[in-house]
C-alpha atoms as a printed R data frame, in Angstrom:
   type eleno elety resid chain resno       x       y       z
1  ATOM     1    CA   UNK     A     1  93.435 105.162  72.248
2  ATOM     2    CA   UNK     A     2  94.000 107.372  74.872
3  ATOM     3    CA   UNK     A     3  96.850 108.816  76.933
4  ATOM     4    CA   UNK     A     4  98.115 106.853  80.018
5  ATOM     5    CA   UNK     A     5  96.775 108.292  83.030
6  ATOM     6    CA   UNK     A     6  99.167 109.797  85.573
7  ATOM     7    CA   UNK     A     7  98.827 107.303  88.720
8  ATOM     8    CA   UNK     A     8  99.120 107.492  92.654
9  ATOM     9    CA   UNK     A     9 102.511 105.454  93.364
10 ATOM    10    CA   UNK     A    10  99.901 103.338  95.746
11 ATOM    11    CA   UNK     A    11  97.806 102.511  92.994
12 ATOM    12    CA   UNK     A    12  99.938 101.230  90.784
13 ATOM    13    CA   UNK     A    13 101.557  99.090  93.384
14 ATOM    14    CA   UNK     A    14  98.009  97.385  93.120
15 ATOM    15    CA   UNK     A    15  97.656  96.867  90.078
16 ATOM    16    CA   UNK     A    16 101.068  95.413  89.740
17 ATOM    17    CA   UNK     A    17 100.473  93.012  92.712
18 ATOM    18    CA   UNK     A    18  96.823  92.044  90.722
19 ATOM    19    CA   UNK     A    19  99.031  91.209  87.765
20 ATOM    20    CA   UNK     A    20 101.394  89.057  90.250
21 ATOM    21    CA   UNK     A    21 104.365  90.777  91.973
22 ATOM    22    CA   UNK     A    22 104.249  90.719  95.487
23 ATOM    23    CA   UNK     A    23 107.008  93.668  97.566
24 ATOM    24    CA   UNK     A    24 110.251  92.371  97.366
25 ATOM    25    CA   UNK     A    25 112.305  95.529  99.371
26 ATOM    26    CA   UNK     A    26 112.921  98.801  99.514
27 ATOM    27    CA   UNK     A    27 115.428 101.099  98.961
28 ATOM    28    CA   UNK     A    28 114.607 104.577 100.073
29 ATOM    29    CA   UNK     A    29 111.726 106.197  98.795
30 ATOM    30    CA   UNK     A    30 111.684 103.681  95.550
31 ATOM    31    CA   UNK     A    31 109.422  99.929  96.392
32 ATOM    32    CA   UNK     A    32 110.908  96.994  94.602
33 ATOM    33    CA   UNK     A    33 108.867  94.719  93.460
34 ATOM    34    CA   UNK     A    34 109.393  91.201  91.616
35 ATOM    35    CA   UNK     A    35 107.433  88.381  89.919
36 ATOM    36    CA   UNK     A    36 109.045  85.301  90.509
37 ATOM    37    CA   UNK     A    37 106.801  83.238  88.196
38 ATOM    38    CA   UNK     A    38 107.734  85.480  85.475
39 ATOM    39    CA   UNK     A    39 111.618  86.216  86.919
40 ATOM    40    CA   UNK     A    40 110.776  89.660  86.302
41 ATOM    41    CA   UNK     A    41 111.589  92.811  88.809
42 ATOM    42    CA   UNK     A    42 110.576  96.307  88.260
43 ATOM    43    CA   UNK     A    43 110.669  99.633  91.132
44 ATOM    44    CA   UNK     A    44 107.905 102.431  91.741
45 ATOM    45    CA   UNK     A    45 108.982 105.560  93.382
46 ATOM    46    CA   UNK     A    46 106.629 106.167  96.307
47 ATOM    47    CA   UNK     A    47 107.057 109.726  96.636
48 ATOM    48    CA   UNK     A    48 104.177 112.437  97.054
49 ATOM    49    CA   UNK     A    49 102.201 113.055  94.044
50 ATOM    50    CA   UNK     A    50 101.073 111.129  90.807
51 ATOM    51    CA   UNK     A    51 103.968 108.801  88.480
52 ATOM    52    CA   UNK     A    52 104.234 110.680  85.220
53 ATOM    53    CA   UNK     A    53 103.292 108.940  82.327
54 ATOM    54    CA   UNK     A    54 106.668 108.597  81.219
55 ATOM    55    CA   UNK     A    55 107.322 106.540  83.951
56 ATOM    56    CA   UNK     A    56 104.520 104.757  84.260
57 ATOM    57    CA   UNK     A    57 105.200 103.154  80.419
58 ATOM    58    CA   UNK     A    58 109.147 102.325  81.431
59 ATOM    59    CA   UNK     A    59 107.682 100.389  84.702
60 ATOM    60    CA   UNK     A    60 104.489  98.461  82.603
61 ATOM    61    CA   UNK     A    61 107.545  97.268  80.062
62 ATOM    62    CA   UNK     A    62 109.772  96.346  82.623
63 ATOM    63    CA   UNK     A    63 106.232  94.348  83.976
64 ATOM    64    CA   UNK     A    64 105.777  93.085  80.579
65 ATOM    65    CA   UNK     A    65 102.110  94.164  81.082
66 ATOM    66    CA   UNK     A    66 100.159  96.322  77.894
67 ATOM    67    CA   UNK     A    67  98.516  99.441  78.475
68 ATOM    68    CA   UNK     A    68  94.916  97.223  77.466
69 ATOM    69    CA   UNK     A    69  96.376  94.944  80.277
70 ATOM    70    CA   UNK     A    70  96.615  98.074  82.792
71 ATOM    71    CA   UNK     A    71  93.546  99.879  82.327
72 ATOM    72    CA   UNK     A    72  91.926  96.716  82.560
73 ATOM    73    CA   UNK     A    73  92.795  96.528  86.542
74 ATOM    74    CA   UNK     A    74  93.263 100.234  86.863
C-alpha cells in the first residue's frame, strides 16, 4: 500500500462532504465540518498549499473513514 497523498485543503473538503459532512462553521482559516448522522465533527485548515499527510490521517480518523475508503473518492 502506498503513502497517503498530500491533498489541496479544497479537495479534501470534497471528499469529506461525498462521505457525508456538510460545513458546519468556521473559525479562522480552519472549516468545521460535522456529520450529524454519524454525530461526528472533524476541522481542515484551509490555508495555501497541500495538508500534510500527517494531518490528513488525524482528520480521516476523526471521519472514521479508511485510507481504502479515501482513495476510493479521492
Amino acid at each position: 500500500m502506498s503513502r497517503l497523498p498530500q491533498i489541496n485543503p479544497r479537495k479534501l473538503v470534497a471528499v469529506l462532504k461525498y462521505a457525508g459532512f456538510e460545513e458546519f462553521d468556521q473559525h479562522g482559516s480552519h472549516l468545521i465540518l460535522i456529520n450529524k448522522k454519524l454525530d461526528l465533527q472533524t476541522s481542515v485548515p484551509m490555508h495555501s498549499g497541500d495538508v500534510g499527510r500527517g494531518l490528513l490521517k488525524k482528520i480521516l480518523k476523526q471521519a472514521l473513514l479508511s485510507e481504502e475508503e479515501f482513495r476510493k473518492h479521492f
